[in-house]
C-alpha positions in Angstrom: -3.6 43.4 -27.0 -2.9 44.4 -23.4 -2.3 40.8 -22.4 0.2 38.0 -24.0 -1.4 34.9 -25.0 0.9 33.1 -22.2 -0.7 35.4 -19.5 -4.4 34.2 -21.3 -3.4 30.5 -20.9 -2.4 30.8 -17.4 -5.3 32.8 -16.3 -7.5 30.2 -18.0 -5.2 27.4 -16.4 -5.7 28.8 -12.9 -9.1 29.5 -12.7 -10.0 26.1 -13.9 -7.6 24.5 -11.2 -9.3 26.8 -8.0 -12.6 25.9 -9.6 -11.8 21.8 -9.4 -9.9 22.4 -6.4 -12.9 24.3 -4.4 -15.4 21.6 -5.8 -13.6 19.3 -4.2 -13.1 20.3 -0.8 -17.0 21.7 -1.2 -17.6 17.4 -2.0 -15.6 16.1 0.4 -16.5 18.5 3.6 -20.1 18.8 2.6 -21.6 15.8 0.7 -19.2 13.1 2.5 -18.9 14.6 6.1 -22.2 16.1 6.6 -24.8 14.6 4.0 -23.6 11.2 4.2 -22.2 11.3 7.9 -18.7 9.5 7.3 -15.8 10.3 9.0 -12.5 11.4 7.2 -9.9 9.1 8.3 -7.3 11.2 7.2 -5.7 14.7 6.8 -7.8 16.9 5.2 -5.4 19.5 4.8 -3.0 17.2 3.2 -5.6 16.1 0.4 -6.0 19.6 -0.1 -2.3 20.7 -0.3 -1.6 17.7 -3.1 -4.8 18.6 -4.8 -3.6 21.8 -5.3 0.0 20.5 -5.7 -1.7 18.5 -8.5 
């Protein structure tokens, strides 16, 4: 096989994580600031970086 079954795992891993991490900012930009008009009181960069972090 070209690849190692580690390097599998952690492709699968990170693709799943930038998937759930754009869904979220996608949710929280989108749907909360401009569908349901609330205002973030808070950093959004700062959710971001400990989503990510996560």
């Amino acid at each position: 096989m070209p690849v190692s079954p580690i390097e599998s795992m952690l492709a699968k891993i990170w693709a799943n994580g930038l998937v759930i991490v754009v869904a979220a900012i996608f949710s929280l930009t989108v749907v909360v600031e401009r569908l349901l008009g609330m205002p973030i009181a808070g950093s959004v960069s700062l959710f971001v970086a400990a989503a990510v972090f996560y």
